[in-house]
C-alpha positions, 0 to 999 in steps of 0.5 A, spaced: 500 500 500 503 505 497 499 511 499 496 512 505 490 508 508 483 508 511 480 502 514 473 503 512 470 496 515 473 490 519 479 488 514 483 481 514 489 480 509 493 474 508 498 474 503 500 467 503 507 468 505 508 475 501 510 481 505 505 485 507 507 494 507 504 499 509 508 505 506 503 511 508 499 513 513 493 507 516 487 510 519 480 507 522 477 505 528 476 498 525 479 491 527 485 489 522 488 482 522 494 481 518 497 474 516 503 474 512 506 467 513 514 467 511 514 474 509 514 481 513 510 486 515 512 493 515 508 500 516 514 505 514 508 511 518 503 514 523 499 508 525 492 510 528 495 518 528 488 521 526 483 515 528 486 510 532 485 502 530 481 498 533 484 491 535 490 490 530 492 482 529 498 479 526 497 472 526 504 471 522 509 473 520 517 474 520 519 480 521 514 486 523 517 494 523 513 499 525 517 505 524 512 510 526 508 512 532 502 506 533 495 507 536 490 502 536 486 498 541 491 494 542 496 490 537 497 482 538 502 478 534 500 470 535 507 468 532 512 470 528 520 467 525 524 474 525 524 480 529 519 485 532 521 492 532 518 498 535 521 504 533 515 510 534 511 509 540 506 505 541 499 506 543 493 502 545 487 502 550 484 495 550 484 490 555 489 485 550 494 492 550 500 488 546 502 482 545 508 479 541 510 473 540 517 473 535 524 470 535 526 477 537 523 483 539 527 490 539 523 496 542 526 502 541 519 507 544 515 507 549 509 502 549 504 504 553 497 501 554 493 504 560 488 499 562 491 494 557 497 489 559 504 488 556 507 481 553 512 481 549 515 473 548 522 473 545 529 475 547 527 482 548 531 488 546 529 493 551 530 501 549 524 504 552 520 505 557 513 500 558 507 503 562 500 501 564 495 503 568 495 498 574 495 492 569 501 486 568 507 487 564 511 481 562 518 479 559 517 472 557 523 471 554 531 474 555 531 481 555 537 485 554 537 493 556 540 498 551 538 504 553 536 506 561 528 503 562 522 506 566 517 500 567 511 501 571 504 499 572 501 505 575 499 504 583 495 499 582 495 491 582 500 490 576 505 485 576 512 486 573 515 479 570 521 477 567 521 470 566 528 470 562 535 473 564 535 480 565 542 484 562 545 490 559 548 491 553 556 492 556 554 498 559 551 499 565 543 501 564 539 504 569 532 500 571 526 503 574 520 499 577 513 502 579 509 496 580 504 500 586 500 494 589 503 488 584 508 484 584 515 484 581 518 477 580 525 476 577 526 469 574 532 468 573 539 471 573 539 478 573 546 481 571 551 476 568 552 483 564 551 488 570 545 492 570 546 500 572 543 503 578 536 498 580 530 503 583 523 500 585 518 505 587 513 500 590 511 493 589 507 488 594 512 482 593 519 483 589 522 476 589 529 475 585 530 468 584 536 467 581 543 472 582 541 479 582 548 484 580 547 491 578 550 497 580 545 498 586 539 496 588 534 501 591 527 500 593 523 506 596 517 502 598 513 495 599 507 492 602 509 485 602 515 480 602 521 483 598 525 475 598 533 474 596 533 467 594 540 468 591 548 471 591 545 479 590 552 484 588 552 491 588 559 496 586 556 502 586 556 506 594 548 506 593 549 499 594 542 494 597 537 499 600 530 496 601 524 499 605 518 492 605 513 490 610 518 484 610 525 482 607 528 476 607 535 474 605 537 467 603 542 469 598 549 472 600 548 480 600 555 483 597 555 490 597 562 491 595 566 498 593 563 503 597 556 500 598 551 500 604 547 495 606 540 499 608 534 494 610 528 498 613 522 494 615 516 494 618 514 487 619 520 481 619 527 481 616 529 474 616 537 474 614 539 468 612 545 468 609 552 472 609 551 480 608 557 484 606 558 491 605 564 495 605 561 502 608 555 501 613 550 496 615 543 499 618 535 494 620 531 500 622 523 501 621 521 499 627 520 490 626 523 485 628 529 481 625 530 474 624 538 473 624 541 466 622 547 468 619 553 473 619 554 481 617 560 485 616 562 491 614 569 494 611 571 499 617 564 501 619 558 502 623 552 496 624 546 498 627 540 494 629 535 498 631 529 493 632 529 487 636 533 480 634 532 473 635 538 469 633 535 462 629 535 456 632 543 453 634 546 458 630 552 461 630 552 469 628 558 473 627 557 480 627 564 483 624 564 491 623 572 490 622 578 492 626 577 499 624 572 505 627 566 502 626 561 501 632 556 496 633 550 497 636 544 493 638 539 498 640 533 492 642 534 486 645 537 480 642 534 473 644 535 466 643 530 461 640 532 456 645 537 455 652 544 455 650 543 454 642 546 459 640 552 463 639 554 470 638 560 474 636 560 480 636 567 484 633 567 492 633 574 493 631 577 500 635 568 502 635 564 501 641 560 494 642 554 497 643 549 492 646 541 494 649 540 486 653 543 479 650 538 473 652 533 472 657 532 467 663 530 460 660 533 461 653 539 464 655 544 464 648 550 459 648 557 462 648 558 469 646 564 473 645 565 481 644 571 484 641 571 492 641 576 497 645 569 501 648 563 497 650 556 499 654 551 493 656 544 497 657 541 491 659 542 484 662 546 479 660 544 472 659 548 466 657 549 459 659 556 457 656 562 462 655 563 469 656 569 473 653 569 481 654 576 484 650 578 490 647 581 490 641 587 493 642 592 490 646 595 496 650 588 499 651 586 500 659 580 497 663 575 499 667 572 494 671 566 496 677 568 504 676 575 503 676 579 507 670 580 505 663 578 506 656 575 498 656 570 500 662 565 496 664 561 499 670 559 496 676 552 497 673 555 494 668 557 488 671 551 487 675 548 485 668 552 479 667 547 474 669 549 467 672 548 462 668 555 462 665 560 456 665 566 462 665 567 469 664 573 472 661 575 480 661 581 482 657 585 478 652 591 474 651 596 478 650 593 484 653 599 490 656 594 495 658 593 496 665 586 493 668 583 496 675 578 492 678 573 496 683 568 493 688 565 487 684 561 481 685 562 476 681 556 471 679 560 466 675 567 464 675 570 470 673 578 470 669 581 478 669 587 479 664 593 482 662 598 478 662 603 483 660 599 488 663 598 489 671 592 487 674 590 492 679 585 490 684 584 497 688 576 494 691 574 488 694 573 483 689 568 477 690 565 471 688 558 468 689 556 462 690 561 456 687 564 463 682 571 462 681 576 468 680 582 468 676 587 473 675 593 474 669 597 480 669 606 480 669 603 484 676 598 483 679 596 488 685 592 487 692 591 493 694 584 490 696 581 483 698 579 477 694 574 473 696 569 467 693 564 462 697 567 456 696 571 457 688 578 457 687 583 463 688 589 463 681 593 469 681 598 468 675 603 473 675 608 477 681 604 479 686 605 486 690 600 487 696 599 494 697 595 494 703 593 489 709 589 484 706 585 478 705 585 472 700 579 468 702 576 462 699 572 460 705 569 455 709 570 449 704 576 445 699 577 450 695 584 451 692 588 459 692 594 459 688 599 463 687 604 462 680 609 467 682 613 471 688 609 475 692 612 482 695 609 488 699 610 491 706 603 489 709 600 484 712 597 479 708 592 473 710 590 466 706 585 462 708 583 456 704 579 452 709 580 445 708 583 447 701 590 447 699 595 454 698 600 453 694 606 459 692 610 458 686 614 463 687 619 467 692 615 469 698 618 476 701 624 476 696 624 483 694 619 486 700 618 482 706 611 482 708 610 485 714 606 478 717 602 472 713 597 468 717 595 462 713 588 459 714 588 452 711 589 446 711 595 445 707 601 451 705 605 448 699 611 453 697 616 452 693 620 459 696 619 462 703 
């Protein structure tokens, strides 16, 4: 048809096999069906331009082209050997909207179909921008993106899906997704040829299937479940920003470069799998966290700000680094069943921050802290180890009051609740000083800075059967020591710096110390029915002024 054409009925053509072209304009509000068999359709103008078509059908064809602005009540290719190419927009008001079914499919205009739905099955070339009005759009097929792409079914109910693997082009196009209240699934892989930024403006469920890659990825808003079922990578600073009533990840998170992992939930996130990032990590939105898996940044802060429940016999690191960057808990942690559990924590030179850890009757297993400061703003509840420790070697310790830069008040301390098979405050090769306080101690309890001194300036005591232990290349008693029936170990040269008493009670518990004892002060032993034993010189440099022992058995090496 080589001048231009008015539809003045409904008009069907086959061309058994030929071409079929429109060279001119097509106008007219009546229906269309056009089958060409191994040839190609083209319509070289404005399609519909002065009165839209009605419903516009290519039962066959290879290649179809419109090369030109298409507006009809909708447009439907049933099949098709070649491609489908798109290089004016396309408009339609039906509810069959578009539907092409070819090899391949090049869109390099807008398609927008107000309440009709989008289906384009092929491997899709993807150059412009697809809309609806609260209708499904779907990508039945491999899609390529050659050009940034907004696609959006309004705010209403439309669904996004791509059933095929989703990638650009070798440069990193940018993707937006409006689906309102409707879904958006992603099949299969996204990015094996990384995507730009990825932006979600809102959605019910988003569900990626498979690996998910993009420069970042960032949804504003969701009323459902966003679910990572697959390893997501991001490389840009914007990194994973999801906001949902819930998210769930059981693939790995890696925001590497300088990204963020920000997670904003209303309802549930559930962390399954391993999250990274090189900058900071934060759960906020005022719901809970379900934690089964571990969570590092790169030198950076990790904030939940809502309530978390480690899975059942998990063990969960949480790692910001071994530089500046905090930790904080600012609700509660829980267990899911008594002693199950493990946590570590490690903040670097940052401050672990902790709101309460465990509860009476779900107590976690062992937990273990690493950071130079630390707050307990609540209760501490445990029914294996306990490991308190600066990072730093050198860094001082404050225990119940006492100076340091590791400090634990004495409320502090009275938030380690007894349940635990030992506590241990320092490290194992800690140098800085460690100045104890007055501190009751509910569980065994091992103070160190074995290239440090331990400086006990207030009385130290166990409750119940607690046993205390105390490490340091000096350790110094200028206050008593003392336990209800557990054993006294002192490791290191001791200085008795005031008339003291080192008691275990009544029972047949044991005070050792490891090496020389010196001071000009008196100095009591009393072990009951136990043994005390002295590995080292008594007096040698400063003698005593006297030393009362008060048990069973005295055993020393030197006197």
């Amino acid at each position: 048809f080589l001048r231009a054409v008015t539809l003045g009925g409904n008009v069907a053509l086959d061309s058994a096999g030929g071409d079929i072209t429109f060279s001119s304009t097509l106008d007219g509000t009546k229906t269309l069906s056009l089958t060409a068999g191994a040839g190609d359709i083209a319509f070289s103008d404005v399609v519909g331009g002065t009165s839209a078509l009605g419903a516009v059908t290519i039962v066959s064809a290879a290649g179809v082209t419109a090369s030109d602005a298409f507006s009809a009540a909708s447009l439907v290719q049933s099949a098709g050997t070649g491609t489908t190419q798109f290089v004016g927009t396309v408009t339609t008001t039906a509810a069959a909207g578009v539907a092409i079914t070819n090899s391949a499919i090049d869109v390099d205009a807008l398609i927008t179909t107000g309440a009709g739905t989008i289906a384009l099955t092929g491997a899709i070339n993807l150059g412009a921008n697809l809309t609806t009005t609260n209708k499904n759009i779907t990508l039945d097929g491999a899609v390529t993106l050659s050009a940034a792409n907004t696609i959006s079914t309004d705010t209403g109910a439309g669904t996004i899906t791509f059933t095929g693997a989703l990638i650009s082009d070798g440069t990193t196009r940018d993707l937006t997704l409006t689906a309102g209240t409707g879904n958006i699934d992603f099949d299969a892989a996204v990015g094996a040829t990384a995507l730009g930024a990825v932006l979600i403006n809102s959605a019910g469920d988003v569900t990626a299937d498979s690996t998910f890659t993009a420069a970042s990825l960032v949804q504003s808003a969701g009323s459902g479940t966003t679910l990572f079922a697959d390893v997501v990578t991001t490389t840009a600073a914007a990194g994973v920003d999801i906001t949902a009533a819930n998210i769930t990840v059981n693939g790995t998170v890696n925001a590497s470069t300088a990204g963020i992992v920000n997670f904003v939930n209303t309802g549930t996130l559930t962390i399954a799998a391993a999250v990274t990032a090189v900058s900071t990590f934060d759960q906020s939105g005022g719901g809970t966290v379900a934690l089964s898996a571990n969570v590092s940044t790169t030198n950076a802060a990790i904030t939940f700000a809502d309530a978390v429940a480690l899975g059942a016999s998990s063990t969960v690191t949480i790692d910001s680094g071994s530089g500046g960057g905090d930790v904080t808990f600012s609700s509660a942690i829980t267990g899911d069943s008594a002693g199950g559990e493990t946590l570590t924590i490690t903040a670097g030179t940052g401050e672990a921050s902790l709101a309460a850890v465990g509860a009476s009757g779900t107590e976690l297993g062992a937990i273990s802290i690493t950071s130079d400061t630390i707050a307990l703003g609540g209760a501490v509840y445990g029914n294996s180890t306990l490991l308190l420790q600066p990072t730093t070697a050198s860094t001082t310790i404050g225990i119940s009051g006492g100076p340091g830069d590791y400090a634990l008040s004495g409320v502090e301390m009275g938030r380690l609740k007894d349940g635990f098979s030992s506590i241990t405050i320092g490290r194992s090769d800690g140098s800085g000083t460690v100045t104890i306080w007055v501190t009751s101690l509910n569980d065994s309890t091992t103070i160190r800075a074995p290239s440090g001194t331990v400086d006990v300036s207030g009385s130290l005591s166990g409750a119940g059967t607690a046993s205390i232990t105390l490490e340091g290349s000096t350790i110094d008693l200028g206050q008593g020591v003392s336990t209800n029936n557990g054993n006294i170990t002192l490791t290191g040269a001791v200085d008795v710096t005031n008339g003291i008493t080192v008691d275990t009670s009544t029972g047949g518990n044991a005070i050792s110390f490891s090496s020389t004892i010196n001071g000009a002060q008196d100095l009591t032993l009393s072990a009951g029915t136990g043994t005390t034993s002295v590995s080292g010189i008594i007096g040698g440099s400063t003698a005593l002024s006297s030393l009362d022992r008060k048990s069973t058995r005295l055993n020393s090496s030197h006197q």
